[in-house]
VEXMAR-399798 format. One record per residue (C-alpha): x, y, z. Coordinates in nm, 4 decimals. Layout:
<nodes>
X|Y|Z
...
</nodes>
This chain:
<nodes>
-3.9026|1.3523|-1.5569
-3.5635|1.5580|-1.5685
-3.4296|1.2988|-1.3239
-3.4751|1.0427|-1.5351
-3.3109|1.1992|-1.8018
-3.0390|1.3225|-1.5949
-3.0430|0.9545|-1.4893
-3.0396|0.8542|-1.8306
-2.7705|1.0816|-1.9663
-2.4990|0.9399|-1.6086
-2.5686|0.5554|-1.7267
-2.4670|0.6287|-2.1194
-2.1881|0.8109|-1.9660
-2.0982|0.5061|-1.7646
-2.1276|0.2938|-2.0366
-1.8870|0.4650|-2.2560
-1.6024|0.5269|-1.9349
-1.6663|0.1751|-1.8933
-1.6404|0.0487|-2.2521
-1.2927|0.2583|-2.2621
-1.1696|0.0734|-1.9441
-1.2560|-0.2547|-2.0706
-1.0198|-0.1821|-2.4031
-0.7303|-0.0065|-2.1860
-0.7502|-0.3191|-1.9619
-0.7308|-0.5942|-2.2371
-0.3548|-0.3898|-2.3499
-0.0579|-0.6621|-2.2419
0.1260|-0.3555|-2.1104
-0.1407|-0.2360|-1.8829
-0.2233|-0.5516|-1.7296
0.1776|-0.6164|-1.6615
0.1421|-0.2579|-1.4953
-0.1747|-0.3200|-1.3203
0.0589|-0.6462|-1.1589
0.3656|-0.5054|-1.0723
0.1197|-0.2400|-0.9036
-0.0401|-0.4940|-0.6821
0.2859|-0.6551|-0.6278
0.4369|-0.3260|-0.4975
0.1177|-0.2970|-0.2518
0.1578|-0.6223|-0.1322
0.4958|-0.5239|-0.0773
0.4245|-0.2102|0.0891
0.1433|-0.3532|0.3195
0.3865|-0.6711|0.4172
0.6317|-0.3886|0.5410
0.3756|-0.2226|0.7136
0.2902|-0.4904|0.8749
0.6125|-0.5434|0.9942
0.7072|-0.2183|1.0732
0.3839|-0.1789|1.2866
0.5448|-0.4791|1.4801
0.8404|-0.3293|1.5361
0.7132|-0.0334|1.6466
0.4607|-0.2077|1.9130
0.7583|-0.3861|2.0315
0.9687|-0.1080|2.0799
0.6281|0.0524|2.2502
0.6180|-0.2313|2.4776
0.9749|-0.2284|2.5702
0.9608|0.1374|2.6451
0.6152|0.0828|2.8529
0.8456|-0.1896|3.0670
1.1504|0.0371|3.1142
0.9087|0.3428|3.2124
0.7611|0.1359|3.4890
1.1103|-0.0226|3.6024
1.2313|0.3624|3.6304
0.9517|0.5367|3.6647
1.1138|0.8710|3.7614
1.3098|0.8687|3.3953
1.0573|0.9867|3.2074
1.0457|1.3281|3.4081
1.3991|1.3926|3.4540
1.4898|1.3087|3.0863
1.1743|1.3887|2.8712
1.2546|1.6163|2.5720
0.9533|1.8010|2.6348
1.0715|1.9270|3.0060
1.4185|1.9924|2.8562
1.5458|2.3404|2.9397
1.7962|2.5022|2.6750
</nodes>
């Protein structure tokens, strides 16, 4: 019985949250916000994406180099470097 009061009690609640969104989304000023938001993250993930392509490339460059030299990697490796 309590949980379906509880249950109750979490859909009213719902109801009202969602009754506030509804009037904060139908504001001109939020919905040009909520657009230049999802502009900017399509801008962000369109860098990503080319920034992850860059890196992969550098990656695969590196992998190429390392197995044209492969003793390069221990003589110059930051990690092994003795100060």
């Amino acid at each position: 019985m309590e949980d379906r009061l509880m249950g109750a009690e979490f859909g009213a609640s719902c109801a009202r949250v969602c009754g506030r969104c509804d009037i904060i989304r139908d504001n001109p000023i939020t919905e040009e916000l909520l657009k230049r938001a999802q502009d900017m993250i399509h801008e962000d993930q369109d860098y990503l994406k080319d920034f992850n392509a860059a890196v992969n490339q550098l990656r695969k460059r590196q992998a190429e180099f390392e197995a044209e030299h492969p003793g390069f990697r221990d003589r110059y490796s930051l990690s092994r470097a003795r100060i």
